[in-house]
N, C-alpha and C positions, 0 to 999 in steps of 0.2 A: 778638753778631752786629752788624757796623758797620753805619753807613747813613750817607746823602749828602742833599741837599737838591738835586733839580732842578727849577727855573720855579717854584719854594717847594713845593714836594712831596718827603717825607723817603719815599725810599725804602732799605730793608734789604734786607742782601746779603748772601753769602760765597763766599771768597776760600780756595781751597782746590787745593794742587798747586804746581808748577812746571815751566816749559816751553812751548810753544804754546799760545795762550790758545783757550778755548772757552766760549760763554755762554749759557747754557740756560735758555729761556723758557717757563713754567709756564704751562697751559690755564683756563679758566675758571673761579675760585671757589677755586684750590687753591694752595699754597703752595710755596715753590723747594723748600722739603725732600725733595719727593717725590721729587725726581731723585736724593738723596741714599743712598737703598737700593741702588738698582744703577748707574745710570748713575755717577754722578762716583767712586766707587771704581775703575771699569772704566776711566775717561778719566784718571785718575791715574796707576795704575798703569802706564796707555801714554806716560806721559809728559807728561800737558797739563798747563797751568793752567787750572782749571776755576769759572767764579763764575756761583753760582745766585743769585736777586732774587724779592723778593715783589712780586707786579706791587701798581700802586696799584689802592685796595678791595680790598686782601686783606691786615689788621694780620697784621704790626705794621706793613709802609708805612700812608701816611697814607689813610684810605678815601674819601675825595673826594664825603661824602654828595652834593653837588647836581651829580653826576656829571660826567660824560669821554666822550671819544672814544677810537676808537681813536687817532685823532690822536698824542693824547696818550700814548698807550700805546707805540708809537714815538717821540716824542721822550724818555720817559722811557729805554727802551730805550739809543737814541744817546746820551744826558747820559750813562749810567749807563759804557758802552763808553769817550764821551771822560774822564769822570772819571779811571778807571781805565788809561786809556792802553793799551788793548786793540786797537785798530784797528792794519793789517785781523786780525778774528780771524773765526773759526768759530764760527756763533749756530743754535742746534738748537731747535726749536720743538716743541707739540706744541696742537693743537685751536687754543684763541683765540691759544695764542705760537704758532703754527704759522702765524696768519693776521698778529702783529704781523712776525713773522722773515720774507716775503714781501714787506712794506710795506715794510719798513725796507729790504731790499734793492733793491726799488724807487726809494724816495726816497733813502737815503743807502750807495749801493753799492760807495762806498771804505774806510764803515765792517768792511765784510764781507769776508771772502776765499773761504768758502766757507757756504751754506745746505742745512739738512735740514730738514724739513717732513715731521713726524706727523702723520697723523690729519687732513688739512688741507680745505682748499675754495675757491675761487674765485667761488662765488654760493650763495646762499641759494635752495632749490627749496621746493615748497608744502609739503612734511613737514615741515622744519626751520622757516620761516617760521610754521608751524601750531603747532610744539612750543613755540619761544620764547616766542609768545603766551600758552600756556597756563602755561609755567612764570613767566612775570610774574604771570600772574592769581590762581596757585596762592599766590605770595611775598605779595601784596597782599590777600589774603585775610585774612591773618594765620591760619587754620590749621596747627598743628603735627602734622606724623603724628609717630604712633608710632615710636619709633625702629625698631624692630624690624622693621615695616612698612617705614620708610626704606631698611631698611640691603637686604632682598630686592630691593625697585623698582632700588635703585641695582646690586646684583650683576645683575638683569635685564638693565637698559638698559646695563653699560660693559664684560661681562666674555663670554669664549666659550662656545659649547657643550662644547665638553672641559673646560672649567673646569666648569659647571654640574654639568655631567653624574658626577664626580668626588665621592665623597660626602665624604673628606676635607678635599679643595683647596675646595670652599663652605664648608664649615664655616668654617674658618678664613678665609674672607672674609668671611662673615658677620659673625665677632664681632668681627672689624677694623673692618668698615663698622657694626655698633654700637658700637661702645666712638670711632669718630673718626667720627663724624658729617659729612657736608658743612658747610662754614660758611654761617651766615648776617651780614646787617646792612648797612648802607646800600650799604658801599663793595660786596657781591656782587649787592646789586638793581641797582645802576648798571652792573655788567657783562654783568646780563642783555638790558639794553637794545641791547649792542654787535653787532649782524649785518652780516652784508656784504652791500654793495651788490652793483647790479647792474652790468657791465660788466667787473669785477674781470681777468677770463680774459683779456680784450682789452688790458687795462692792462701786463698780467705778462707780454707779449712784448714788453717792453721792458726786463728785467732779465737781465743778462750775467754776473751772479755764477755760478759753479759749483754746481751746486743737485743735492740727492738728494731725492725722496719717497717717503716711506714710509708706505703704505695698510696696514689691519691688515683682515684678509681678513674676519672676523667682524663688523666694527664697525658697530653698531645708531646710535649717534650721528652718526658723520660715514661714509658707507658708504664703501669706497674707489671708488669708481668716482668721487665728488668729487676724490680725493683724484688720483688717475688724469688729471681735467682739468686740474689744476694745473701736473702733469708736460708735459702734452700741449701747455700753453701757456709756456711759460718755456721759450726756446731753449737746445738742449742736456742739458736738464735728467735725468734717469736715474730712474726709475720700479723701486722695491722694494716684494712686496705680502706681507706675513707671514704664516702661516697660522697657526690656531688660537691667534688672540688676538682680544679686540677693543677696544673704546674706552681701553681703561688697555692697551695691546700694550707698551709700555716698563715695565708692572710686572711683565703675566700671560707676555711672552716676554721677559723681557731679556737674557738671551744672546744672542739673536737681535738684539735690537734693537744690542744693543752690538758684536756683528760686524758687523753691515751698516754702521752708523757709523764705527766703526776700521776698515773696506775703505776706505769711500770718502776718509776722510780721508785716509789713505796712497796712495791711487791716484792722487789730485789733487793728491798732492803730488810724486809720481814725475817 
């Protein structure tokens, strides 16, 4: 896997396909590979060049123990695009790259040609505000659950009721969500700290990039109806809301997810 040095941060990548570039940004604690199942075989195949990144605090990039900003999560983003001579390309997000892939079109919106935004939000409300706090305090404890235990709370809180409900399809995410644990370690405490402020909504009418959102109908983490204001505030922007998925909607529906992506990229490009 290569990797690059931006503002002295080694960040790892890959470089996979050819054709229209597309750059996919990984949600909190988790790594680019995850897109590698469905998504970038599906964006290949259509044609693109497709490069996934481990954001920083998430090795093998460099884990930035005395932490980050989003700030920085964005400029690493843009380094990563100018490095590679990607601009303008198409940059899909999903939860915290859901929230870098909005900034970034924000602040640097020549780099982009077109955004999709999974799973996303615009402000932090008191449930999220209230969670974050506790999963810092949970991290800081230094208590370890159970894996076993982990791996249930985790298919709870990221996955649908048609999943649950499914006595195969849980199984089989159970012993996935055992056997691949969440990561821990400096660089994912320092990401816990990362929440959006307040204002955000008001900020985001002022980005003019081509933008898709897609809410996962199910989702316990970021509900869509967050996901809904995002749409509501970015001019222009086109609102997708998937059913019977929820927080992981690009693993538990990725056909879906990957139509709705390849429409919009074709339509915007018509």
């Amino acid at each position: 896997m290569p990797s690059t040095t931006i503002d002295g941060v080694r960040i790892h990548y890959d470089d996979t396909g050819h054709g229209e570039p597309v750059l996919l940004v990984m949600g909190r604690g988790a790594r680019g590979r995850a897109w590698h199942l469905h998504q970038v075989p599906a964006l290949v195949e259509a044609g693109h060049r497709v490069v996934t990144f481990d954001n920083r605090g998430v090795p093998p990039s460099d884990e930035c123990p005395e932490g980050f900003t989003i700030d920085d999560l964005v400029a690493d983003t843009a380094g990563l695009v100018e490095h590679l001579g990607l601009a303008p390309c198409r940059v899909v997000g999903v939860s915290l790259g859901a929230y870098v892939a909005q900034e970034l079109m924000l602040r640097r919106p020549r780099l982009v040609r077109q955004g999709v935004l999974m799973a996303t939000r615009g402000r932090t409300d008191a449930l999220r505000s209230a969670t974050a706090a506790a999963e810092r305090a949970l991290y800081d404890s230094g208590v370890e659950l159970p894996p076993a235990y982990a791996a249930c709370t985790r298919a709870l809180r990221n996955l649908s009721p048609a999943t649950l409900d499914d006595e195969r399809r849980v199984q089989d995410w159970l012993e996935l969500f055992e056997l691949s644990p969440e990561p821990t370690g400096p660089g994912v405490r320092a990401q816990l700290d990362l929440e959006v402020p307040e204002g955000r909504l008001d900020a985001y009418r002022a980005i003019d990039v081509p933008c898709l959102v897609i809410g996962f109908a199910d989702d316990l983490v970021l509900p869509p109806r967050l996901s809904r204001e995002v749409a509501e505030a970015v001019p222009g922007a086109l609102y997708q809301e998937i059913k019977g998925c929820g927080h992981y909607g690009y693993l538990e529906r990725p056909d879906e997810v990957n139509r709705v992506l390849l429409e919009f990229f074709r339509n915007c490009s018509a």
